[in-house]
N, C-alpha and C positions, 0 to 999 in steps of 0.2 A: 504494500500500500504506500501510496506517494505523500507526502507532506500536506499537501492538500486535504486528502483525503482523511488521512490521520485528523489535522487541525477541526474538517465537518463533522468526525465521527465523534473527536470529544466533546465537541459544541452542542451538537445533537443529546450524547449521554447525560450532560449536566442541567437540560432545559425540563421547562416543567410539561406536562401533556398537551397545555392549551401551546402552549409555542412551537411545540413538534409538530400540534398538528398544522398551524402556519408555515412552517417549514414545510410539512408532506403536501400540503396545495398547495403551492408554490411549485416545487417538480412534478407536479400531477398536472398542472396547468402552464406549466413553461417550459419543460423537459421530456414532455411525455409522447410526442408525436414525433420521435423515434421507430422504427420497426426492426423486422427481423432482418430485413434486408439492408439497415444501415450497419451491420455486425460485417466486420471485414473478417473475407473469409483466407484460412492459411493454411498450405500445405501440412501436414502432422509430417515430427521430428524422429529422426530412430529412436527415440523413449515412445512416444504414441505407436511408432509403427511396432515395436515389441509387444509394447500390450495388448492392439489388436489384434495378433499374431498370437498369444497365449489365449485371449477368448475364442479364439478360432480351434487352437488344439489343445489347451488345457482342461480336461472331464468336468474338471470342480468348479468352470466358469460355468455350465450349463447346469448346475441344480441349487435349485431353487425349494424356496420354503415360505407360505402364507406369512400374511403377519401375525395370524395369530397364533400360531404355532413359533413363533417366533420370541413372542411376548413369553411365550408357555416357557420356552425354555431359556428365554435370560430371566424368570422367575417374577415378571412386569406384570399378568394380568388382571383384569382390574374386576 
């Protein structure tokens, strides 16, 4: 995280709800017509191209478990 971003995140953490949420409309209504298609898109690195190269042939990428069975056994269910 850049300097910037750091400095909004603290500014943000230390404000009370009524200011956050002036802050959240403010980027809801001046930042927010953005899309998916302003995301620049970038080739994947040999770190990315290993990983999807292990979900392609590593067994243990392919099973899967609910979440509530999941809950069940990190002992979470409610």
């Amino acid at each position: 995280m850049n300097a910037i971003k750091e400095r909004i995140f603290g500014a943000v953490t230390v404000m009370d709800d009524s200011d956050a949420k002036k802050v959240w409309d403010f980027v809801v209504e001046n930042l927010s017509s953005r899309s998916w298609d302003d995301i620049e898109e970038v080739s994947p690195d040999e770190w990315d191209l290993k990983m999807l190269d292990d979900i392609d042939r590593n067994p243990d990428c392919h099973e899967f478990i609910s979440q509530e069975d999941l809950l069940k056994e990190l002992d979470l269910t409610v």
